[in-house]
N, C-alpha and C positions, 0 to 999 in steps of 0.2 A: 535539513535534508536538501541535498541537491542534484535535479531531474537534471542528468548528462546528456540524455537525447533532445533537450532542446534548450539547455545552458538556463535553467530557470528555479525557483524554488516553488511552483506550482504544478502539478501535475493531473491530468485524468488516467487512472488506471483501476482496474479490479481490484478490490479488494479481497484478500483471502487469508483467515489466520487458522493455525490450528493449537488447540487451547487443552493446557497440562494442567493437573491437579492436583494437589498432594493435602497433607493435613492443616497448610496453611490456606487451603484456598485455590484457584485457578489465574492461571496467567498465561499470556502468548504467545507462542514456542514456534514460531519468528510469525510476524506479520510481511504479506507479498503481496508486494502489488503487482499486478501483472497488464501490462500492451493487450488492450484487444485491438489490435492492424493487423492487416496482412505484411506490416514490412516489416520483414524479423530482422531488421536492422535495431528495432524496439526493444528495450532490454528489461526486463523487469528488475525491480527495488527491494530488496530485502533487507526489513527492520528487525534489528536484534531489540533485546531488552533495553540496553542504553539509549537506544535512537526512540524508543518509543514515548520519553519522556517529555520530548519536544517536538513531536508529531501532533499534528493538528486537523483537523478534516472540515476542509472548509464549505463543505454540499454534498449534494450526492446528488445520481443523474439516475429519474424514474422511469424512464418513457418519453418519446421524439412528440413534440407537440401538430398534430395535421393543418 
């Protein structure tokens, strides 16, 4: 995967998938990553099935430390 908005293979963005079911089971019926910025120059990433097999998630972001 590669982040165009800043020429990188890392990125911070939302996560958001929405998830299908059938008799085999459930799977991701696309995962999006979506820009929380105000600069909609920001584009969100959308993972098909193929792209998901080499996606990785390397943290996740809880809460701003005071």
């Amino acid at each position: 995967m590669h982040d165009s908005d800043f020429g990188s293979c890392y990125t911070v963005k939302k996560y958001e998938s929405k998830k299908h079911e059938d008799e085999n089971g459930w799977k991701h019926q696309p995962i999006i990553l979506k820009p929380l910025s105000t600069d909609s120059t920001y584009e969100k990433i959308v993972l098909e099935d193929e792209d998901t097999s080499t996606f990785k998630v390397l943290g996740t972001f809880e809460c701003v430390l005071e």
